[in-house]
Every structure is written in structure tokens, then in C-alpha cells.
N, C-alpha and C positions, 0 to 999 in steps of 0.2 A: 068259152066263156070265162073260165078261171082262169085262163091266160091272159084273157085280156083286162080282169080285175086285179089280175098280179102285177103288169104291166100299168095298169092307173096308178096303182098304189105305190109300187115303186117312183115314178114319176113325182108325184105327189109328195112321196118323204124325201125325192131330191129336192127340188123345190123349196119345200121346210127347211131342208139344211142350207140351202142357197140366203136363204130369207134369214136365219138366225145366224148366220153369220155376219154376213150385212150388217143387222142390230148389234153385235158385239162389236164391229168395229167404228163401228158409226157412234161419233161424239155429239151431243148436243154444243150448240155454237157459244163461247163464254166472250161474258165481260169481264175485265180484270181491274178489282181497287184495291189499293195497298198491296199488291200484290197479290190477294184471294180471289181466289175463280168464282162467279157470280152467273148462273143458269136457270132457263126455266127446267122446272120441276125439282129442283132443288129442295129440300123441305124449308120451311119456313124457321125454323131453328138453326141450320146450318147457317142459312144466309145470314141470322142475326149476327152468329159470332163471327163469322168471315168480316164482317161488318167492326165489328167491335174494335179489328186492330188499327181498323183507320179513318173511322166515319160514324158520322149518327146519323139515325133518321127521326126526321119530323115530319108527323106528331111519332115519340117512341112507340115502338112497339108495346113495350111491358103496360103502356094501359091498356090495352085492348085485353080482355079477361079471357077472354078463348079466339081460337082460330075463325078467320072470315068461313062462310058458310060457303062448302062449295055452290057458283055459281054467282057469289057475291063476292068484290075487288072492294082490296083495301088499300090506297096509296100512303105511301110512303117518300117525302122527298132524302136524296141522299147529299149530307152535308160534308165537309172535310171535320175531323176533330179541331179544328186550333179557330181560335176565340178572339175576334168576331169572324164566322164562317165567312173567307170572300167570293168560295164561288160555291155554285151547285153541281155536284157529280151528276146526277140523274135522279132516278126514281126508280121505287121499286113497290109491286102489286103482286099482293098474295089473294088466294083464295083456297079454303079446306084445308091449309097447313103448308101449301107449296107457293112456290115462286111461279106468277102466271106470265111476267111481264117483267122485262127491266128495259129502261131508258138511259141512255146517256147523251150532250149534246155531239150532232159532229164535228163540230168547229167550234172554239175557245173563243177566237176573237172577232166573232163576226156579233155586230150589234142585233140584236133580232127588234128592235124597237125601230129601226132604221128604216123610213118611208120608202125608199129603194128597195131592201129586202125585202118588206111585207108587199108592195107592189107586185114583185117580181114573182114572189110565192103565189099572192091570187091569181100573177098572169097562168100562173103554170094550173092550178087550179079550174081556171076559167077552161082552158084547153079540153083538160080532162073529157070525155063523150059523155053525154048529159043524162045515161042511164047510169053512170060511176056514182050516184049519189045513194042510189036503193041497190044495185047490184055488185056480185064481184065483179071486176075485170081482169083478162088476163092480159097480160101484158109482158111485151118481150124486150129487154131490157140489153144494148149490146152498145160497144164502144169501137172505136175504131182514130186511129191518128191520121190527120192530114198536113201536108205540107204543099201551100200556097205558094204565088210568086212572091210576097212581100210578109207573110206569117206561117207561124206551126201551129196545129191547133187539137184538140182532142176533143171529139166529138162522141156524147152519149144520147143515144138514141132511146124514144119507149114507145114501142108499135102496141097501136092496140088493134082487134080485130075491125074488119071490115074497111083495114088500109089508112085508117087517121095517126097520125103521133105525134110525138113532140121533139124536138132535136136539140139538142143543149149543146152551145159551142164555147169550148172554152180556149181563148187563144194570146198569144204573143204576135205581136208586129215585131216585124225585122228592125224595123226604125222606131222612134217616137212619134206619135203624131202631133198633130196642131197646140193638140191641150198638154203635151211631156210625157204622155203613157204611152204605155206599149201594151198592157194586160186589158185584154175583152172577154166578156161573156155575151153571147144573142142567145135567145130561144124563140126557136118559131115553130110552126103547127104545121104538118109536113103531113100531104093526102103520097100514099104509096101504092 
């Protein structure tokens, strides 16, 4: 019996040290403005001055008179310092003192006003399985390159259970076509 409680135990503090090790080397994943590293959990004061050497946000922090209440988000947009701001970095949402949330666009030059875009975003939207609206989904998210007889193309796949997904193809024609392009995107709803 004390053998084999010495034997859990041990087990158990490998384990621990397996696990706290992990945690040390394990980074949470950062955003980078002005060159200052931007993270959730970061306190809320860090991120201000990280902030400070290359950006404002609106509405400023320093009105808010005490920190959001944990469980309560305060957004924040992030601007460039220079006068008049022409673009938006992202956003950033604190709660209890920490950073819970930050945003930034993936793409600079894509119109997001653009009826093709917003189109294109609901097609993919629409897709989604129609419990994705109250529950989480999990979703397997994998990419893969093909090369056709007349394009190359890069294909991202998001399988959700029960075999429905979605396939994003992103490609190049060999040639131009009828209308002078060569660069395509399809997405289609793909049963597996």
C-alpha cells in the first residue's frame, strides 16, 4: 500500500514538473506596435505605456477613473500618433486591470465596405452548421497546395464535425483568362 502511494506520488510530482515546465516556456502569442509587444494578460498599465511610444487610443484611457470591473470589457480603438490618424491599428479591451483582447486588421488593403467582400464573408458565414450560432464548434482548420493542369493553387480547408466544411481556394491561372486575370478565390461547402 505505501508502495503504491509512493509510486502515485511520485508519478504525480513528475507530472507537475512536466506541466511547469511547459508553463515556463510557453509564451503567450504577441502583437507588435511601434515595436512594443502587446498580449493578453498583460496589465493594463503596461500596455498603456507600450502604447504611448507609438499610438493613442480612443476614447483615452486616463478618463476611465478606475479599472473595468472584472467581467466587464472596455474597448479601446488603436490609432497611429500623427495628425490626422489615417489608419486604425486595431483595438484593444481591458477588463480588472488586464488586457483581455486585442485586434488588429489582417489585410491593409482590402476595402471591408466592398459588396464582394461583405458578400463573400456572409457566404462563408452562411456555411457555418446552424448550431455555430449558440454553441462552440470545433473545427479543424488545415491547408494543403495543389497544382492543376492550367493553375497552382492553395487550398484552406475548416472541417467541422459530422463531415460538413468549408474549402477556400486560393489560385493562379497559368494563363490569363477572358477578363486579363489570373488570381482566383472559390469557397464551397464540401460534405467529407
Amino acid at each position: 500500500m505505501q508502495m503504491r502511494t509512493a509510486g502515485l506520488l511520485g508519478f504525480l510530482l513528475f507530472e507537475c514538473c512536466l506541466v511547469f515546465s511547459w508553463a515556463a516556456d510557453h509564451k503567450p502569442p504577441v502583437f507588435v506596435f511601434g515595436g512594443r509587444q502587446v498580449y493578453v494578460g498583460m496589465s493594463q498599465r503596461e500596455a498603456i505605456v507600450a502604447f504611448s511610444y507609438c499610438c493613442m487610443l480612443s476614447p483615452p484611457v486616463v478618463a476611465e477613473k478606475r479599472p473595468a470591473a472584472q467581467g466587464v470589457m472596455l474597448g479601446h480603438m488603436i490609432f497611429p500618433k500623427e495628425e490626422p490618424p489615417q489608419d486604425i491599428f486595431g483595438a484593444i479591451f481591458f477588463s480588472g486591470g488586464k488586457v483581455v483582447r486585442v485586434t488588429r486588421p489582417l489585410a491593409k488593403e482590402v476595402d471591408t465596405s466592398n459588396n464582394d467582400v461583405v458578400g463573400f464573408a456572409r457566404a462563408i458565414k452562411r456555411s457555418l452548421p446552424a448550431d455555430s450560432d449558440t454553441e462552440t464548434t470545433t473545427v479543424v482548420v488545415s491547408v494543403r497546395h495543389e497544382h492543376g493542369s492550367n493553375a497552382e493553387s492553395e487550398v484552406v480547408s475548416f472541417s467541422f464535425p459530422g463531415g460538413r466544411g468549408i474549402e477556400l481556394r486560393i489560385g493562379t491561372l497559368d494563363k490569363p483568362d477572358n477578363m486579363g486575370k489570373r488570381d482566383f478565390v472559390t469557397l464551397d461547402e464540401i460534405l467529407e
